[in-house]
PDB file with one MODEL, atoms N, CA, C and O in Angstrom:
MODEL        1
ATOM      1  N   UNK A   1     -46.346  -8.443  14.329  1.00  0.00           N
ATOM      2  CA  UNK A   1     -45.857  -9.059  15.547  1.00  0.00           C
ATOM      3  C   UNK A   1     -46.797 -10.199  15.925  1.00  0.00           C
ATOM      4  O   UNK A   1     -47.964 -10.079  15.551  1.00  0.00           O
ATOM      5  N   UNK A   2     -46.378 -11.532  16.766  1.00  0.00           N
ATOM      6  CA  UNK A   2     -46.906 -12.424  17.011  1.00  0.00           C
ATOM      7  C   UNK A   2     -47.677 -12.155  18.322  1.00  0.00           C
ATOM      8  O   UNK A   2     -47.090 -11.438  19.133  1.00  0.00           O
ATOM      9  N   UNK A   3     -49.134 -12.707  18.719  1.00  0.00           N
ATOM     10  CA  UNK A   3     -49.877 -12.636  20.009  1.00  0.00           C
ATOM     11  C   UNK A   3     -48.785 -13.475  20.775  1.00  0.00           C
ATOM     12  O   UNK A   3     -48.266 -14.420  20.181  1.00  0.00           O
ATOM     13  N   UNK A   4     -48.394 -13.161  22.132  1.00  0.00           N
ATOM     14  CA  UNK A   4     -47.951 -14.321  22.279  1.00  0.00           C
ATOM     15  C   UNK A   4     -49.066 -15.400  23.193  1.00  0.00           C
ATOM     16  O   UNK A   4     -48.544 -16.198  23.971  1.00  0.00           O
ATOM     17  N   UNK A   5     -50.759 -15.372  23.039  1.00  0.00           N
ATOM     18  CA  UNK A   5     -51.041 -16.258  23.575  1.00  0.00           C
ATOM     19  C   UNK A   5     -51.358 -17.567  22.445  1.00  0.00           C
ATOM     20  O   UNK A   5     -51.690 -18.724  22.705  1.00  0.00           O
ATOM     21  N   UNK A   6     -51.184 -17.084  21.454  1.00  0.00           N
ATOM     22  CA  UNK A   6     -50.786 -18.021  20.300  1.00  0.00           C
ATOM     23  C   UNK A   6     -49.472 -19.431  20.735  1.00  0.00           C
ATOM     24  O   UNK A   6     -49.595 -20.656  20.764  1.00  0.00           O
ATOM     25  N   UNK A   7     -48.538 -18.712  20.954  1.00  0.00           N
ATOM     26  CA  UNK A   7     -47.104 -19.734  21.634  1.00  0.00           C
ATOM     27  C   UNK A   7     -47.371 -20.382  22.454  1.00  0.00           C
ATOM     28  O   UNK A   7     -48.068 -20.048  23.412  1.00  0.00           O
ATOM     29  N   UNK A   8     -46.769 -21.701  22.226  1.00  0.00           N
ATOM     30  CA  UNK A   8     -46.710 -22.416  23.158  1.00  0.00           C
ATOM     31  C   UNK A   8     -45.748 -22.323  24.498  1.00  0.00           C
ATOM     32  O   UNK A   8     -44.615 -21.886  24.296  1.00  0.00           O
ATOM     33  N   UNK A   9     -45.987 -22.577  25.418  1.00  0.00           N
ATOM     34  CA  UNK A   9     -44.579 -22.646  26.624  1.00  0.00           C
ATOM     35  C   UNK A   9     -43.765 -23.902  26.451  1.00  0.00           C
ATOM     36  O   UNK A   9     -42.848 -24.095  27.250  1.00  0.00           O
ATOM     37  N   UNK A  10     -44.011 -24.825  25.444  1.00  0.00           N
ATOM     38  CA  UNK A  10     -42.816 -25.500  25.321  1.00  0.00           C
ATOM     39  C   UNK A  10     -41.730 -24.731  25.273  1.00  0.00           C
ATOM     40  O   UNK A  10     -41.937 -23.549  24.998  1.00  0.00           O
ATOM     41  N   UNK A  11     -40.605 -25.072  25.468  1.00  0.00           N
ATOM     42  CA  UNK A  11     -39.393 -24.474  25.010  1.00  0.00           C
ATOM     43  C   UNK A  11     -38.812 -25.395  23.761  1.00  0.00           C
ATOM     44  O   UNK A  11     -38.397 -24.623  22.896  1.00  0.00           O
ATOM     45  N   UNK A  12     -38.707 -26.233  23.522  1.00  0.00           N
ATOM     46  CA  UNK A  12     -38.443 -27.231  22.603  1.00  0.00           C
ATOM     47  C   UNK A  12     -39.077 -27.204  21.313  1.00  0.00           C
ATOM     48  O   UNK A  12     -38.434 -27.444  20.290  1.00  0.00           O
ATOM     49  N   UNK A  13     -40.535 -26.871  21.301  1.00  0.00           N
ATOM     50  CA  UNK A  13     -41.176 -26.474  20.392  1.00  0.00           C
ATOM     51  C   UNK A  13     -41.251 -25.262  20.039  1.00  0.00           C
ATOM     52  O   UNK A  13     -42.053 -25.114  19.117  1.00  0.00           O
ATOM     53  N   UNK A  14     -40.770 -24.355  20.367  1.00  0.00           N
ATOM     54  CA  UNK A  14     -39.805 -23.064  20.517  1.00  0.00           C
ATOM     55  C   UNK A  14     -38.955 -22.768  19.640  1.00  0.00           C
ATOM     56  O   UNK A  14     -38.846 -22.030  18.660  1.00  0.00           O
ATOM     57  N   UNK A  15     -38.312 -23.594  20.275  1.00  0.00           N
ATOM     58  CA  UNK A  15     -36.734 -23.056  19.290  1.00  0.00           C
ATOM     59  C   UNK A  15     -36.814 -24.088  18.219  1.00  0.00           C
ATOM     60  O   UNK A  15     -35.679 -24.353  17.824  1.00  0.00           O
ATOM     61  N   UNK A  16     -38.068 -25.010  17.387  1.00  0.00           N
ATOM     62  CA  UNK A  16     -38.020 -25.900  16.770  1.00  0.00           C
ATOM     63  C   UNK A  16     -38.924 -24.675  15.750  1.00  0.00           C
ATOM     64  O   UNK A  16     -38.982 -24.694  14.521  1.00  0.00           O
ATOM     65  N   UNK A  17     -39.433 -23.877  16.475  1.00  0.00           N
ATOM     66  CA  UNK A  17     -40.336 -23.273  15.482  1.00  0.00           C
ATOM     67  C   UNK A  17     -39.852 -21.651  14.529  1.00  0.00           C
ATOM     68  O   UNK A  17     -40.263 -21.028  13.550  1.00  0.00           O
ATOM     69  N   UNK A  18     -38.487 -21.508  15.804  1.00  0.00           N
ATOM     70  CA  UNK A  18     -37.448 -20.387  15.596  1.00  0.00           C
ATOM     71  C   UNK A  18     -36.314 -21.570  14.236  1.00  0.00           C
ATOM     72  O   UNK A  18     -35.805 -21.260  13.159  1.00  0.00           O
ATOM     73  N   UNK A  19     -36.322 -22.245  14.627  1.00  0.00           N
ATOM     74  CA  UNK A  19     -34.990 -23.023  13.390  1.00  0.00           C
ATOM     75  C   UNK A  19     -35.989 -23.007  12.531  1.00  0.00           C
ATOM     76  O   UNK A  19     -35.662 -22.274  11.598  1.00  0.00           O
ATOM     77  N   UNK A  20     -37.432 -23.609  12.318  1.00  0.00           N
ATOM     78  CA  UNK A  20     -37.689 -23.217  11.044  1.00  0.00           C
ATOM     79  C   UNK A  20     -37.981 -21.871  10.295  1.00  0.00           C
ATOM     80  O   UNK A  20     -37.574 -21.692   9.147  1.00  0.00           O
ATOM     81  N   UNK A  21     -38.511 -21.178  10.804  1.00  0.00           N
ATOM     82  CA  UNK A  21     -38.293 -19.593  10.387  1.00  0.00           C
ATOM     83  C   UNK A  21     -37.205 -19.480   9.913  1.00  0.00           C
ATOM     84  O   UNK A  21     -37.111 -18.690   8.974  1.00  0.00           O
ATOM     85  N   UNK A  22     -36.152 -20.105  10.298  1.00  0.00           N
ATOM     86  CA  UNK A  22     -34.440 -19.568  10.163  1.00  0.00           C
ATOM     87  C   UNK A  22     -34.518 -20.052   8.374  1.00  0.00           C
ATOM     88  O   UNK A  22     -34.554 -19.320   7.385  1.00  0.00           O
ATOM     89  N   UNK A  23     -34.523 -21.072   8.440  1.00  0.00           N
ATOM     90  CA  UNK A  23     -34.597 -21.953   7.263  1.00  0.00           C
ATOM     91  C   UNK A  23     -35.260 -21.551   6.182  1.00  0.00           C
ATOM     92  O   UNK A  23     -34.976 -21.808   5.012  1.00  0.00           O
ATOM     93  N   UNK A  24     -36.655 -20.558   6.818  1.00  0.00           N
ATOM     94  CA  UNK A  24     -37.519 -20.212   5.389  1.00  0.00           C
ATOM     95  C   UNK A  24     -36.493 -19.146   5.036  1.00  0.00           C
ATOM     96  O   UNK A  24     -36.048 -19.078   3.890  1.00  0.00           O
ATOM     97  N   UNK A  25     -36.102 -18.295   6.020  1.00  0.00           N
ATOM     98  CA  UNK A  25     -35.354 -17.376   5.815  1.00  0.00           C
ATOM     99  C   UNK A  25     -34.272 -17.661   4.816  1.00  0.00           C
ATOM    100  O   UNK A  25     -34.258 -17.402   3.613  1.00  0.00           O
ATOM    101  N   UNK A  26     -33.235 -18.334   5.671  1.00  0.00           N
ATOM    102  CA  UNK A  26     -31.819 -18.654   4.642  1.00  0.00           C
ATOM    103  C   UNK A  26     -32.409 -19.092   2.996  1.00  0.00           C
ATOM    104  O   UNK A  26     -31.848 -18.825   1.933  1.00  0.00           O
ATOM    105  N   UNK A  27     -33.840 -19.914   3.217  1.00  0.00           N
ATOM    106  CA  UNK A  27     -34.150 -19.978   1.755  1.00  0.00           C
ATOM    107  C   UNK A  27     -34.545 -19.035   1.346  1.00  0.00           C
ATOM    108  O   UNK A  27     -34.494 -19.026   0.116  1.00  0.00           O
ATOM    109  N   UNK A  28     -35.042 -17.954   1.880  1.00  0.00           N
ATOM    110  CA  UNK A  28     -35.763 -16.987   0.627  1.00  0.00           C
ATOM    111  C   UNK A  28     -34.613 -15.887   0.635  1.00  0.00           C
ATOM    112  O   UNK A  28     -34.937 -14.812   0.129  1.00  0.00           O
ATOM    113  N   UNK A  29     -33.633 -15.967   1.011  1.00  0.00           N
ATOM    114  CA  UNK A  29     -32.138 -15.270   0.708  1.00  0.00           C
ATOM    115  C   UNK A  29     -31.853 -15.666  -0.613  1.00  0.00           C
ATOM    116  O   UNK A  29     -32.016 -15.002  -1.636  1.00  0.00           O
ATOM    117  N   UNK A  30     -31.319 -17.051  -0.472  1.00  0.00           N
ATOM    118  CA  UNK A  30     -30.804 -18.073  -1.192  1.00  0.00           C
ATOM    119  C   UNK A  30     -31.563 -17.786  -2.436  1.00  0.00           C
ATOM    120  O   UNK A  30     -30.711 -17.726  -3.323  1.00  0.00           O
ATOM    121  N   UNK A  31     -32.688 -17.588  -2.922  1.00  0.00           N
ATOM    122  CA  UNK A  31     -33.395 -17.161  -3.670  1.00  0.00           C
ATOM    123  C   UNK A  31     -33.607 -15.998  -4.386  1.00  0.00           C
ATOM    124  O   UNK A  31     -34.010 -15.894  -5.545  1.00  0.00           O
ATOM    125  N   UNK A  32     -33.229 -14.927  -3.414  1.00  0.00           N
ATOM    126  CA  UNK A  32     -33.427 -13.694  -3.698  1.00  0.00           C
ATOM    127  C   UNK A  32     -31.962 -13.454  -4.454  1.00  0.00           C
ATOM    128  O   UNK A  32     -31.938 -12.785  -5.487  1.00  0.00           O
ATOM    129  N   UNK A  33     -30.856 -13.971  -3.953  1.00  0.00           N
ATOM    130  CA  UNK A  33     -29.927 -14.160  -4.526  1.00  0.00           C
ATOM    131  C   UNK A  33     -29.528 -14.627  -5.823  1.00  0.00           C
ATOM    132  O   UNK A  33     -28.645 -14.107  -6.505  1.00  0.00           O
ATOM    133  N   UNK A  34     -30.364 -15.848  -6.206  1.00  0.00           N
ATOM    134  CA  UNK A  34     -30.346 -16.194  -7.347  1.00  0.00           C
ATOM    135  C   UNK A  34     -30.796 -15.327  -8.214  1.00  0.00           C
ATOM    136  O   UNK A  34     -30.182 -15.080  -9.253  1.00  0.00           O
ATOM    137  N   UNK A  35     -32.295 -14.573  -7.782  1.00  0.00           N
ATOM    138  CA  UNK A  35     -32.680 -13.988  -9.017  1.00  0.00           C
ATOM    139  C   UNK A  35     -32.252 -12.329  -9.175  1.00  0.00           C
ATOM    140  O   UNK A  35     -32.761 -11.486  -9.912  1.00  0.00           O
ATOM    141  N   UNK A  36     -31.091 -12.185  -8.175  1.00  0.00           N
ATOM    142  CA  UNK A  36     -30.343 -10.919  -8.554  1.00  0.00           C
ATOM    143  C   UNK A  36     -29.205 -11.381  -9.704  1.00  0.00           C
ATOM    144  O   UNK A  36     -28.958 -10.702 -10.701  1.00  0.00           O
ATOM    145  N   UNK A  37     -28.562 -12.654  -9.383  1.00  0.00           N
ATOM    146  CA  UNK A  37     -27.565 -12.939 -10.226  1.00  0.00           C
ATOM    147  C   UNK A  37     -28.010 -13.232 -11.648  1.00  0.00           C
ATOM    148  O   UNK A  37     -27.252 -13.273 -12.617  1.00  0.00           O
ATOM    149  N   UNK A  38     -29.557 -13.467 -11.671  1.00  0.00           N
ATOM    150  CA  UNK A  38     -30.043 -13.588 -13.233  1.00  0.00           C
ATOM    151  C   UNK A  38     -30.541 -12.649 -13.674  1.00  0.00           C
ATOM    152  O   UNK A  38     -30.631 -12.733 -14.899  1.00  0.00           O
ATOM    153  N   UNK A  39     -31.038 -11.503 -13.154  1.00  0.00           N
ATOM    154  CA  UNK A  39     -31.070 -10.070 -13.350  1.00  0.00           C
ATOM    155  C   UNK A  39     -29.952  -9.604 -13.680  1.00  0.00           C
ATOM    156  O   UNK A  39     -30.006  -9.269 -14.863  1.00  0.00           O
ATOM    157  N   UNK A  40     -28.520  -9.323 -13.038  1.00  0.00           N
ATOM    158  CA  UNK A  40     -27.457  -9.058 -13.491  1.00  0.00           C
ATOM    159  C   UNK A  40     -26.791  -9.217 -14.959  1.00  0.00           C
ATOM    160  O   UNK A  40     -26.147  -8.499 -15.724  1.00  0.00           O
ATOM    161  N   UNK A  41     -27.217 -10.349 -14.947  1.00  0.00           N
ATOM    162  CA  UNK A  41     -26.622 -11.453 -16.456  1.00  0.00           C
ATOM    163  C   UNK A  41     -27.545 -10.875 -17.599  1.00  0.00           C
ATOM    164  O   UNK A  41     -27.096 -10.258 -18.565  1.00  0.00           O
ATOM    165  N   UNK A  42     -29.074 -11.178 -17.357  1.00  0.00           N
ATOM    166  CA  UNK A  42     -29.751 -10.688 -18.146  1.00  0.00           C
ATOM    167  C   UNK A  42     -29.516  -8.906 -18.824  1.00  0.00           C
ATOM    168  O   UNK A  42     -29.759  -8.790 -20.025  1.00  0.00           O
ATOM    169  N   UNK A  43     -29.058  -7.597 -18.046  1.00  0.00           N
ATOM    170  CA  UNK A  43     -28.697  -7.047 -18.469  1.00  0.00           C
ATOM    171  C   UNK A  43     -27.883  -6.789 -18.929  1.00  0.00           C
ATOM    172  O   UNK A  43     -27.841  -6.005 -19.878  1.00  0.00           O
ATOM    173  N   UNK A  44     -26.550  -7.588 -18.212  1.00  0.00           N
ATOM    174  CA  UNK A  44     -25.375  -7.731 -19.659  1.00  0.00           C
ATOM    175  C   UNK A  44     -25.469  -7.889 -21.099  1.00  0.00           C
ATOM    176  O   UNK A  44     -24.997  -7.407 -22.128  1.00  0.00           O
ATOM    177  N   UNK A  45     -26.486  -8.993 -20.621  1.00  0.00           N
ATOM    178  CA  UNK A  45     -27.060  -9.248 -22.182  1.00  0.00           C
ATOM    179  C   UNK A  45     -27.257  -8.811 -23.050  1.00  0.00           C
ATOM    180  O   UNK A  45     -26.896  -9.036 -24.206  1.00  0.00           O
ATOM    181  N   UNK A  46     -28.432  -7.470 -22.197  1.00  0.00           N
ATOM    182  CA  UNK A  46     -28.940  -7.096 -22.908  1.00  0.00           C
ATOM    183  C   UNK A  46     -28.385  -5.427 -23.484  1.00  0.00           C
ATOM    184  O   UNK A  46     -28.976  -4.633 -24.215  1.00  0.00           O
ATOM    185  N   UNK A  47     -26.992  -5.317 -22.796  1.00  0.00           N
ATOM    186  CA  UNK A  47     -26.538  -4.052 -22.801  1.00  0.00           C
ATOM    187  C   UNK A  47     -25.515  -4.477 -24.217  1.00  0.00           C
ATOM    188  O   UNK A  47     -25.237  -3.660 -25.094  1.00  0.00           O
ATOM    189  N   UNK A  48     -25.091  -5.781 -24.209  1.00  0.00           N
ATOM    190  CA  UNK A  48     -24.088  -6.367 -25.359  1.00  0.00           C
ATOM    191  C   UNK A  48     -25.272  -6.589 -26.629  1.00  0.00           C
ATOM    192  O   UNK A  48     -24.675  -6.867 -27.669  1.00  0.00           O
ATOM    193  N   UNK A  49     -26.516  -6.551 -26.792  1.00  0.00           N
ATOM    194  CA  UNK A  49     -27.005  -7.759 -27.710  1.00  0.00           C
ATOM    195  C   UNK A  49     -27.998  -6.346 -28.047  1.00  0.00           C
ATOM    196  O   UNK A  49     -27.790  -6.270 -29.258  1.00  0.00           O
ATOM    197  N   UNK A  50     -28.758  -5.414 -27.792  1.00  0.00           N
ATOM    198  CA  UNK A  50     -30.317  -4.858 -27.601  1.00  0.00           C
ATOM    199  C   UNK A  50     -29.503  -3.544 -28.849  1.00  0.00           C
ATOM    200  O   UNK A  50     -28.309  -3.413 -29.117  1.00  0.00           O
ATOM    201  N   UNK A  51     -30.508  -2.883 -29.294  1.00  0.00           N
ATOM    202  CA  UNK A  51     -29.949  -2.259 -30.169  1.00  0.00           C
ATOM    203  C   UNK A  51     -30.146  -1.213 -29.270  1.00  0.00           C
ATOM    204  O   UNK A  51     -30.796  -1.352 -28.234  1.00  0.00           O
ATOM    205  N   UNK A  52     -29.313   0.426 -29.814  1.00  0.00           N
ATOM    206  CA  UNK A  52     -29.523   1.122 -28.928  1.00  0.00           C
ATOM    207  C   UNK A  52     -30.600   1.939 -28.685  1.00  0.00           C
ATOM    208  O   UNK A  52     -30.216   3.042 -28.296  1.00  0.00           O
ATOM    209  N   UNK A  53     -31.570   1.858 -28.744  1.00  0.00           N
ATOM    210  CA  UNK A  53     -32.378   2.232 -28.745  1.00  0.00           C
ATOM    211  C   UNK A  53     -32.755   1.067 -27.470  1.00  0.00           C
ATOM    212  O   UNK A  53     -32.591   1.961 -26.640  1.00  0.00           O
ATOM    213  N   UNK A  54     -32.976   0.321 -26.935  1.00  0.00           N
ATOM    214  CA  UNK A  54     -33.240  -0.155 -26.177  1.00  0.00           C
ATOM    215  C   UNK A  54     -32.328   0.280 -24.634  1.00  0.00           C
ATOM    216  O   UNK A  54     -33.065   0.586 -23.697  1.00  0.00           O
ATOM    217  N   UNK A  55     -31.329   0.303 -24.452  1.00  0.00           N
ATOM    218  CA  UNK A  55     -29.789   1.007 -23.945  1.00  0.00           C
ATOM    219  C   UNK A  55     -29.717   2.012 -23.952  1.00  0.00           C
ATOM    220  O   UNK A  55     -29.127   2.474 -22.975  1.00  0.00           O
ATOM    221  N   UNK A  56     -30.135   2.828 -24.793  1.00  0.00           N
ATOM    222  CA  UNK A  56     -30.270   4.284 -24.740  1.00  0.00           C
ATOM    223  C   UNK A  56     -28.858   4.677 -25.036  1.00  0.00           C
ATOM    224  O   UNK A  56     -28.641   5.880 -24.887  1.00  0.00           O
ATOM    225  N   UNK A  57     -27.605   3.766 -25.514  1.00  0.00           N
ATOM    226  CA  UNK A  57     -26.213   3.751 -25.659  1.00  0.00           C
ATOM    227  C   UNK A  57     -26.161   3.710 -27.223  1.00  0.00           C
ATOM    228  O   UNK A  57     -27.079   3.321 -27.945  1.00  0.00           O
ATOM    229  N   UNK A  58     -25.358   4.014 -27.491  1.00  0.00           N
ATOM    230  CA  UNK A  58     -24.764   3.844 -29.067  1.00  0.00           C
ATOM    231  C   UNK A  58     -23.970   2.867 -29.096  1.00  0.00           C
ATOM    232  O   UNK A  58     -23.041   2.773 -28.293  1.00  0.00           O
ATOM    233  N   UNK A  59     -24.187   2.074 -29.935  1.00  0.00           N
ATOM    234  CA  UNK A  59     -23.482   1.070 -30.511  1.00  0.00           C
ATOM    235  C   UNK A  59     -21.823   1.646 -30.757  1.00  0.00           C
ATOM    236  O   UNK A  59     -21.566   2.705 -31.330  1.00  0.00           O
ATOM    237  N   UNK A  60     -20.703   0.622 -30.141  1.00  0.00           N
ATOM    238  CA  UNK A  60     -19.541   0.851 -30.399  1.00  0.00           C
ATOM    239  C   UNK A  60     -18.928   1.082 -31.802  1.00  0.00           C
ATOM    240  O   UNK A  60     -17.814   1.568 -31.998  1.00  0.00           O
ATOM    241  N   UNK A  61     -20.119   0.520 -33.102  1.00  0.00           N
ATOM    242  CA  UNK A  61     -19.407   0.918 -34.325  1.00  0.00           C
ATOM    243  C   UNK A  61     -19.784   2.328 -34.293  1.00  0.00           C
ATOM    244  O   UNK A  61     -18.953   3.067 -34.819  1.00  0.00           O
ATOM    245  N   UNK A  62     -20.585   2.763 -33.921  1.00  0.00           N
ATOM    246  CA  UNK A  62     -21.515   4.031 -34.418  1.00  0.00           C
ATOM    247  C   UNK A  62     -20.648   5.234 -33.544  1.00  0.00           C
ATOM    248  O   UNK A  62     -20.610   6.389 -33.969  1.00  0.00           O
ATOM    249  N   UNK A  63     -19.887   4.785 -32.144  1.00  0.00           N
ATOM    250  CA  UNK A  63     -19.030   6.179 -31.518  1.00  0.00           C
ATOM    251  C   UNK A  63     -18.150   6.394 -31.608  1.00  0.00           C
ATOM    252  O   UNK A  63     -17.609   7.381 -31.109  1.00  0.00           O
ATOM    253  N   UNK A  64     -17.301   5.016 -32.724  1.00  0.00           N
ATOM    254  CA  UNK A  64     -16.141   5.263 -32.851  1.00  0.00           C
ATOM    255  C   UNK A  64     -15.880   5.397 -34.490  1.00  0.00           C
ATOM    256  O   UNK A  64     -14.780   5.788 -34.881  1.00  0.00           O
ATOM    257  N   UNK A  65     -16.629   5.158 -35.159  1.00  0.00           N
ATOM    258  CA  UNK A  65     -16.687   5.608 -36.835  1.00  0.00           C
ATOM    259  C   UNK A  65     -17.355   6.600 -37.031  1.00  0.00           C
ATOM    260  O   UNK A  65     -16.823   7.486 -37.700  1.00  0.00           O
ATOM    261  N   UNK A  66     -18.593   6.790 -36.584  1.00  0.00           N
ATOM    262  CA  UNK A  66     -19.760   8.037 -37.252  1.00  0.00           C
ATOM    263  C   UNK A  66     -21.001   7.175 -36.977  1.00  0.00           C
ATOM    264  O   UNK A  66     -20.869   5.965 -36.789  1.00  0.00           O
ATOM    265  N   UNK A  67     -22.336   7.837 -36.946  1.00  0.00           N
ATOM    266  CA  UNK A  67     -23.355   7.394 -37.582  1.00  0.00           C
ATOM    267  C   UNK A  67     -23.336   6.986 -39.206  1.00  0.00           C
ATOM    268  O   UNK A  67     -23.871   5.924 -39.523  1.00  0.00           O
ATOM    269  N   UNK A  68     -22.767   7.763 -40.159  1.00  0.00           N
ATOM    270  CA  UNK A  68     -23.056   7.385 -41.427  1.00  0.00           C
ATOM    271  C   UNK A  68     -21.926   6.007 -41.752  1.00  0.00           C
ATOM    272  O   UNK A  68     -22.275   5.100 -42.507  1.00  0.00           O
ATOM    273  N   UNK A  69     -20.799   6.014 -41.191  1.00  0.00           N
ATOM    274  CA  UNK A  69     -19.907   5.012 -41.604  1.00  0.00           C
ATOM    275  C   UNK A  69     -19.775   3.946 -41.353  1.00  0.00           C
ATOM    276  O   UNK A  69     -18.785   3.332 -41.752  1.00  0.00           O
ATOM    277  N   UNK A  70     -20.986   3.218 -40.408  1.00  0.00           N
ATOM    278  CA  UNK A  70     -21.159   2.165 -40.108  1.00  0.00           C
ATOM    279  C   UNK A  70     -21.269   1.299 -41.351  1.00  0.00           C
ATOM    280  O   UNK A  70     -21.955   1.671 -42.304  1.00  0.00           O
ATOM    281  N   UNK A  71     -20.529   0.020 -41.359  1.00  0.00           N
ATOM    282  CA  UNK A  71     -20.830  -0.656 -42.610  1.00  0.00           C
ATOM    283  C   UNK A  71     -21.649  -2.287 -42.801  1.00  0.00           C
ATOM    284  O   UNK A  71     -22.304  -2.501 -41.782  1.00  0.00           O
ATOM    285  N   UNK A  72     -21.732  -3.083 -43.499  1.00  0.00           N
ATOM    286  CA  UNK A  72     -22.731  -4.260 -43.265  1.00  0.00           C
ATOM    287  C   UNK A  72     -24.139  -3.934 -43.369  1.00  0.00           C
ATOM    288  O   UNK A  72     -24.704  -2.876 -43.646  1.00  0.00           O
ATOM    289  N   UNK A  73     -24.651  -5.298 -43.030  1.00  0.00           N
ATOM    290  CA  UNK A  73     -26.309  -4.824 -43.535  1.00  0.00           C
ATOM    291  C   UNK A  73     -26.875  -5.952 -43.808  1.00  0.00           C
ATOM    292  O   UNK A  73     -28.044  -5.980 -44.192  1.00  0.00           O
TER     293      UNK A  73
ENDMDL
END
């Protein structure tokens, strides 16, 4: 919490100092946002691309043929 003998009694410088707070705010949203949407992506990624062992998932050739009948190489 702020002292308030820190504040000024302007009022003008006030609400100039409340809009910028606002602003760091909406930016560090704006931000936090971004790096959920690249978190998101990144595990797609990595749920399509990572072998399973990384996923802890089995590969779609491997649950729908067998372990041994997987083919390629």
């Amino acid at each position: 919490m702020i002292a308030t003998d820190d504040l000024s009694d302007d009022i003008p410088q006030l609400k100039a100092l409340i809009a910028c707070q606002r602003a760091d705010m909406v930016a560090q949203q704006a931000e936090i946002a971004h790096l959920k949407l690249w978190i998101a992506k990144l595990r797609r990624h990595v749920r399509r691309r990572a072998p399973c062992w990384i996923t802890r998932r089995a590969p779609s050739a491997v649950r729908s043929k067998g372990v041994g009948a997987r083919s390629g190489g």
